[in-house]
C-alpha positions in Angstrom: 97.0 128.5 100.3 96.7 125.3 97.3 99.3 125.0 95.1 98.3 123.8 91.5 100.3 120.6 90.1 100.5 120.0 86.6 101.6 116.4 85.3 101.7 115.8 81.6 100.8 111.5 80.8 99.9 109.5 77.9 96.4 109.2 77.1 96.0 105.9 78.6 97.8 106.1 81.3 95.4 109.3 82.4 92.7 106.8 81.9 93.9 104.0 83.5 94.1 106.2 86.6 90.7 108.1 86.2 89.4 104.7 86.4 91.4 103.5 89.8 90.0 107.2 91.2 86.2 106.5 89.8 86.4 102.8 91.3 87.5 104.1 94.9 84.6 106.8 94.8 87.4 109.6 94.4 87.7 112.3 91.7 90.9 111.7 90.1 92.8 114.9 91.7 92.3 113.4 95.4 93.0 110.1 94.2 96.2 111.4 93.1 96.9 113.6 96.1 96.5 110.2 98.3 98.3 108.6 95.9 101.6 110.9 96.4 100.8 111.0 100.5 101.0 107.7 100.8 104.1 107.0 98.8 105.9 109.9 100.4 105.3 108.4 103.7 107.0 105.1 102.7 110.1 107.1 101.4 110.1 110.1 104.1 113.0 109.8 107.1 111.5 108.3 110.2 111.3 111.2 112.9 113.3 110.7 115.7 110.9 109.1 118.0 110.3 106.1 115.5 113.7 105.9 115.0 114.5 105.2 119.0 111.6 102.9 119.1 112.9 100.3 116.0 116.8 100.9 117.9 114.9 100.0 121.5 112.7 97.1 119.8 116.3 95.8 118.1 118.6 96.0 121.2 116.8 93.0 122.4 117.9 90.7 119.8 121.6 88.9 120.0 123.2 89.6 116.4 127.0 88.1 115.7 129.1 90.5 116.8 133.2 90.7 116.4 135.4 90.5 113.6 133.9 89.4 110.0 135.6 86.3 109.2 134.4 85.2 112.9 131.4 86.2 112.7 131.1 84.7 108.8 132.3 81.4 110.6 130.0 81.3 113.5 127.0 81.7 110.7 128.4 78.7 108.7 128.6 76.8 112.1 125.0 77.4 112.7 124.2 77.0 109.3 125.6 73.6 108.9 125.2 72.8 112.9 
């Protein structure tokens, strides 16, 4: 079943957008469908899976470790050599 979204803009801003759909050979309501896709993926919570992944891919690095004001001095040392 489609639900029906209705968003109230200024006048140009509608334009400015109708425009962006034309250009990319969209009409302007699946322009704005992808539009709200693709920033919902960038702000949705990982899923579980991609979440162990980024942990596995990380566990290979060496960070500092211990208590801060070592760990602050160890990055100076480096820092400075």
């Amino acid at each position: 079943m489609s639900k029906r979204l209705q968003v109230l803009m200024e006048t140009q801003e509608y334009a400015s957008f109708q425009k962006l759909a034309k250009d990319a050979g969209l009409s302007l309501g699946e322009w704005t469908r992808e539009a709200l896709r693709s920033f919902a993926s960038q702000i949705s919570p990982k899923r579980p899976e991609k979440k162990l992944k980024d942990l596995r891919k990380f566990a290979k690095y060496h960070y500092p470790i211990g208590e801060i004001d070592q760990v602050l001095s160890e990055i100076e040392k480096g820092r400075f050599g």
